[in-house]
N, C-alpha and C positions, 0 to 999 in steps of 0.2 A: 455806648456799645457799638462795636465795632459792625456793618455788614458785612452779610452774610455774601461774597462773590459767586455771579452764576459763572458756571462753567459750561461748553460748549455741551456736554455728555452731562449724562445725569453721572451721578458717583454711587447712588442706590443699587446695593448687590441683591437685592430682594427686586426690584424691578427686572433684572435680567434675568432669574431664578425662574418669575412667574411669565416671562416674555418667551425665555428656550423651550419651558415645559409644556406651554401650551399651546405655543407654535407646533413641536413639537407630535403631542398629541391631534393637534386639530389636523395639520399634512398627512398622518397616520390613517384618521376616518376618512379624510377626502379621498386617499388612495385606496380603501376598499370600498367604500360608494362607487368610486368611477369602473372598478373590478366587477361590482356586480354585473354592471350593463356589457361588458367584455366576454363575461361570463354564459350571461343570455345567449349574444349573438358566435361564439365559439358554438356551445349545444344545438342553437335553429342552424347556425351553417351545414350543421352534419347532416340535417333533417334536409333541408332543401331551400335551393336559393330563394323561391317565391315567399318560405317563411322567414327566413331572414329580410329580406326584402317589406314583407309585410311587419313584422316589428320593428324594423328601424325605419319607416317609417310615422308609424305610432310615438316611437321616438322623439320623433319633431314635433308632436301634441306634447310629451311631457317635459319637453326642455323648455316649452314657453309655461306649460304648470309650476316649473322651477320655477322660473325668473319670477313669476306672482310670490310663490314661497320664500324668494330669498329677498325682493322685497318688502313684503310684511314682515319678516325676520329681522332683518337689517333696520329696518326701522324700530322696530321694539329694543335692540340693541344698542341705540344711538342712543335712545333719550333714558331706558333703564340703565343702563350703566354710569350714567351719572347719579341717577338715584340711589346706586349702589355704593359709589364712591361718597353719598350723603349718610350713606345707613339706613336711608329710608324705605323699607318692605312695604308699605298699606300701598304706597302709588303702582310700584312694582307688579302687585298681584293683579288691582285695578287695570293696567296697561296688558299684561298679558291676556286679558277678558277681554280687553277690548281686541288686542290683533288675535284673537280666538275667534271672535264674533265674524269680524274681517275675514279671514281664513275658510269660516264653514261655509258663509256665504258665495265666495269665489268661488272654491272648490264643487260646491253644490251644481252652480250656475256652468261649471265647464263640464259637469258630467252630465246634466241635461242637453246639454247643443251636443257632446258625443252619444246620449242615449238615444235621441231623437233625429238626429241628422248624422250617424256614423259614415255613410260613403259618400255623404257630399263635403266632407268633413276631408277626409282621406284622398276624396280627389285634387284636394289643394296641393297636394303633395304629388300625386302620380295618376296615369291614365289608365294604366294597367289594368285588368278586369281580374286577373289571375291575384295581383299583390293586394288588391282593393278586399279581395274573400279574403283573403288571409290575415288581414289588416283588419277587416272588420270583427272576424272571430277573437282576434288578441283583446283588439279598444275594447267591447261590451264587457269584458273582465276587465279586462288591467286601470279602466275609466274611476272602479272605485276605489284604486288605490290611489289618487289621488286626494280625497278628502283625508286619507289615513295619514300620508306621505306631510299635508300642509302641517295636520295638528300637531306631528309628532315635530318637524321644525322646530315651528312656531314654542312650542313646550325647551326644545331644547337651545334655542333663539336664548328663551328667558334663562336659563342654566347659564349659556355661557356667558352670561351678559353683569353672572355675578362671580364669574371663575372658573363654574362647575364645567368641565369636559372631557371629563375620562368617559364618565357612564353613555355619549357618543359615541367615542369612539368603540368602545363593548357592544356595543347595543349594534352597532356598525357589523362588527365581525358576526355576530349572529346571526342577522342580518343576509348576510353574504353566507354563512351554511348552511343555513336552512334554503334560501333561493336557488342553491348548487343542488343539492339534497333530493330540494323539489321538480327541480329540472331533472334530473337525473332519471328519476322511477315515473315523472309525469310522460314526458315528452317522449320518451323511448318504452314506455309500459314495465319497465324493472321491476321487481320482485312483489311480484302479481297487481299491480296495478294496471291501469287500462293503457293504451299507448294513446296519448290526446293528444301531441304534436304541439302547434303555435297555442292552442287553450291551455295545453300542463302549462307550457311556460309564463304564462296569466295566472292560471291561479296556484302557480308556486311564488311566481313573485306578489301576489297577493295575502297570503298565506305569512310572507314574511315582515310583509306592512302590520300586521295584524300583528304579529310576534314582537315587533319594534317598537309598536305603540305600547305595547301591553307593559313592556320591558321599563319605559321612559315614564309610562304612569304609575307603575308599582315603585318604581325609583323616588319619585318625587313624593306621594303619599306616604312612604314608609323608609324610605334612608336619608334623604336631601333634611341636613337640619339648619338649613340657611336660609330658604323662602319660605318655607310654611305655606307653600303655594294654592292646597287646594282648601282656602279658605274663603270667607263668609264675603271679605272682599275681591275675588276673584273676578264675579261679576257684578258687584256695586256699578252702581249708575254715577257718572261724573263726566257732564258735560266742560268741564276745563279740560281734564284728560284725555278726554275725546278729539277736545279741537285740538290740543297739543300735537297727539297722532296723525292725526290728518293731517295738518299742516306738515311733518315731515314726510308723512307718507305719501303724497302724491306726485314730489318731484324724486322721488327715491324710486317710486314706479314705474313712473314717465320713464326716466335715466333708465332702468332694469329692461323692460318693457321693449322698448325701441331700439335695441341692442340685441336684443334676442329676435327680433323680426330680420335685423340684417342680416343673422348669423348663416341661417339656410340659405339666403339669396346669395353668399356670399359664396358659400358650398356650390350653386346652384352655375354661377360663372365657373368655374372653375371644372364642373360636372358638363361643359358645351364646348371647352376645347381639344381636348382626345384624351384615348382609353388610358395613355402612359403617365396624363396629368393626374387623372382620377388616381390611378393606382398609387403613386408617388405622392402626393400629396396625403391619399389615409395613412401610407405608413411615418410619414413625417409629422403628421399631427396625431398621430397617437404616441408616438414616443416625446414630443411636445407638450400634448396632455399633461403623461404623466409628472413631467417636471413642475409643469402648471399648477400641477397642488398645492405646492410648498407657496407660491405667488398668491395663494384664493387663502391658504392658509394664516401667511402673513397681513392680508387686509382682516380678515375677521380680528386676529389677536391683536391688532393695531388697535381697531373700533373700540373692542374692549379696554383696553389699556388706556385709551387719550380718555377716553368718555370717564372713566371711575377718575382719571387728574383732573376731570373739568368741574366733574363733581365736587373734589375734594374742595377746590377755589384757587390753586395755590398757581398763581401765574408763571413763576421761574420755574416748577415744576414741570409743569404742562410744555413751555417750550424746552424745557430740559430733554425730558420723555421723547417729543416729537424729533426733537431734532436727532435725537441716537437711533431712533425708530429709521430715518430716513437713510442716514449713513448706512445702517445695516441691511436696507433694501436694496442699495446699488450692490452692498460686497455681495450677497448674496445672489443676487441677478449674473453678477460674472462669472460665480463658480456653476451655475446652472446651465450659464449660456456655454461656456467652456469646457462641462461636461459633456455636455449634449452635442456639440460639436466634435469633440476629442473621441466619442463613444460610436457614431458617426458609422463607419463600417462593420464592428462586431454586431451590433444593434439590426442593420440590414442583412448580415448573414444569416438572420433567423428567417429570409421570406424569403421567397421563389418567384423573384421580378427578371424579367427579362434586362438583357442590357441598358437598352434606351432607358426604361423606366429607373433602373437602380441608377443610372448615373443624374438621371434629375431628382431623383430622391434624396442622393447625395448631395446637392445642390441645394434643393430646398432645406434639409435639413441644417447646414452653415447658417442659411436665410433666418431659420426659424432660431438659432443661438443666440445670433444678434439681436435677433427681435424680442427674444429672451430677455438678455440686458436688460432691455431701454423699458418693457410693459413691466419690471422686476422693482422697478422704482416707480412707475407709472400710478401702476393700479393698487398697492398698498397706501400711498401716500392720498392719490383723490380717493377714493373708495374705504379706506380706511381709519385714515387722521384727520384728511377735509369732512368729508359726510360724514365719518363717524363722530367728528367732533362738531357737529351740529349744523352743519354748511351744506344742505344736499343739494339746494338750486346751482352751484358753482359746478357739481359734477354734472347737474341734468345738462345745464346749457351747453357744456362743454363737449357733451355726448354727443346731444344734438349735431351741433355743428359740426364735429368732424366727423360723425360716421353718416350724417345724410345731406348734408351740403359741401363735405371734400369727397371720403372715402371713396362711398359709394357713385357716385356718378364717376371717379377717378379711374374706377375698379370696369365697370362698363365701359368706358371706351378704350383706357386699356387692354383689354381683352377684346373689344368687339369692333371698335374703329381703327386706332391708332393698329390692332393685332400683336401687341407685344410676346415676347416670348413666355412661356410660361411662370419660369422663376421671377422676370419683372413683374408680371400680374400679381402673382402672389406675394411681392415686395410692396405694391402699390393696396395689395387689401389689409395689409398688414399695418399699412405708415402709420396707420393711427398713433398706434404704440408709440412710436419716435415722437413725432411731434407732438403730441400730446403731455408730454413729458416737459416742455416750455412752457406754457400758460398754468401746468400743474407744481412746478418750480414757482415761479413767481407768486402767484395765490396761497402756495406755501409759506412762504418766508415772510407773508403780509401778516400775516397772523391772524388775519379781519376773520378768518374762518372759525375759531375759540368761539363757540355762544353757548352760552348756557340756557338747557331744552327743559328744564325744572322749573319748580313752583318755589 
């Protein structure tokens, strides 16, 4: 009998079918997710800078509650979806108990150091006495939307880990109208409600954690007929499964973790060389952001994709899958990057920047095209086919090293010794993304990363 020839690309039209649609869909949620918070701080700007100020602060409390969130998610994602690719449900259900247990825990533990220490908490961020009240009336509400915000992940972690992501992306947009809704009549007192200011917009976006969850667990109890998830082994005791987790979980963390630390300080340069950087650099990285999705969206659907071929077992498969996954993270990278460069002026005529500021904006934004590219292959590929396929210590180390023994000190004297121009600075906090992209190449193409995270 003749072999079977691999070929560079998979030749599977059901693998691209389930690769567009869920790419797709998952860029879709991300982009109203990132709306919500857009949403927030548009409504508090009306109100007053000290509330705006005061939540986007708070902010920087719940971007490192994310990075906890997405890696317990991420990890439940790596090792269930080769379970999925096995057919195996008992361990599946098992594992989501267990980063459930992970998750209530965390979430518990951050909203006691915010319940118990809110303005020592908040002064890490700013001195302000004025942002710190403001900031503190938001956190004591908005603190328990974070147990809400982890479980409902974590629950949809496991969905997508066996395909399921539409009822995200729904549960997304609802999401975002009722928070719009809520902000709306809270903040401002609308149609005979009280006028509460920075607490409406707490307990509106509270109000819609509560709606989301509610949304994601009537889902799975009564439509989802693929995990049969809220069963008897949910929470079964299985110390193999346990260590299993953990074992990926902790350099998935570490990596997540220490990346979101540098993220503000990173802000924080950039926030000490003048008013023109600041302004030019939000509107550059918000319209950066938003492309950004489709990049966060292609690692998750990656993770899921390699993980259910690793499951399957089938070796020519797996590097079939990978290697067409990779191709289509560069093409994509360039239509992003090229967009966002070509789009460039129309995009700035929507803000009212002074000269100086709109021509470094313009500036930075080219910067941020290119940087586009090169993180467009980057971070789907470590992040999504390395760690997703069972390798997480290759992404931690790798993190490590460049963003706190290049990056960051690069990024500092850059800006504070050497005094480079602005757009340098912000090339130099960026590099990651570039070189990062060579040792994530090479580690690629070794294949050592394929491990199978199963029983």
């Amino acid at each position: 009998m003749e072999a079977v020839k691999e070929t560079f690309f998979t030749k599977d039209k059901s693998f691209y079918k389930t690769l567009f649609s869920m790419l797709l869909v998952v860029a879709l949620q991300n982009v109203v997710t990132y709306s919500v918070n857009m949403i927030d701080n548009i409504m508090l700007g009306r109100l007053s800078q000290e509330a705006l100020s005061g939540a986007a602060t708070v902010n920087q409390i719940f971007f490192m509650v994310d990075q906890f969130a997405l890696s317990i998610g991420n990890t439940l994602v790596a090792i269930t979806s080769q379970y999925w690719g096995q057919k195996k449900l008992q361990p599946i259900r098992t594992l989501t108990g267990i980063a459930l247990k992970l998750g209530i825990i965390v979430s518990f533990a951050i909203v006691a150091i915010c319940g118990f220490f809110p303005e020592q908490v908040l002064h890490i961020f700013t001195n302000s006495p004025e942002i710190i009240a403001e900031g503190k009336a938001y956190l004591l509400i908005i603190m328990w939307t974070f147990v809400l915000f982890i479980i409902s992940n974590i629950l949809m972690a496991a969905l997508r880990a066996v395909g399921t992501v539409n009822i995200a992306f729904y549960t997304s947009i609802v999401s975002l109208g009722v928070n719009a809704f809520g902000n709306y009549v809270l903040i401002y007192g609308k149609l005979g409600f009280p006028q509460l200011g920075i607490r409406g917009a707490a307990i509106s976006t509270l109000i819609a954690r509560i709606v989301e969850l509610l949304i994601v667990v009537i889902y799975i109890a009564k439509v989802d007929k693929k995990l049969n998830l809220f069963h008897k082994d949910l929470f079964r005791f299985n110390r193999e499964l346990k260590r299993d987790y953990t074992k990926v979980y902790i350099p998935i963390m570490i990596s997540q973790v220490l990346w979101g630390v540098s993220v503000p300080m990173q802000t924080a340069i950039l926030g000490h060389l003048s008013a023109d950087a600041i302004a030019a650099n939000s509107v550059a990285t918000t319209f950066y952001q938003y492309l950004k999705v489709v990049v966060l969206a292609m690692s998750s659907t990656s993770a899921v994709l390699i993980g259910n071929a690793i499951g399957r077992g089938n070796m020519r498969e797996i590097k079939q899958e990978a290697r067409t996954i990779s191709v289509i993270d560069v093409i994509i990278g360039i239509c992003l990057g090229l967009a966002l460069i070509a789009l460039r002026k129309p995009l700035l005529s929507l803000y009212n920047l002074d000269a100086t500021a709109t021509d470094l904006a313009l500036t930075l934004i080219v910067i941020m095209g290119f940087i586009m590219m090169t993180m467009s292959y980057q971070m789907p590929v470590s992040f999504g086919l390395i760690q997703g396929g069972g390798d997480a210590k290759f992404t931690m180390k790798m993190n490590m090293i460049s963003t706190w023994c290049i990056v960051m000190p690069l990024s500092f004297m850059a800006a504070f010794w050497w005094k480079l121009t602005v757009p340098l600075v912000v090339l130099v906090i960026q590099s990651d993304q570039i070189f990062k992209c060579f040792p994530t190449f090479i580690h690629f193409r070794k294949y050592t990363w394929m491990k199978k995270l199963t029983r």
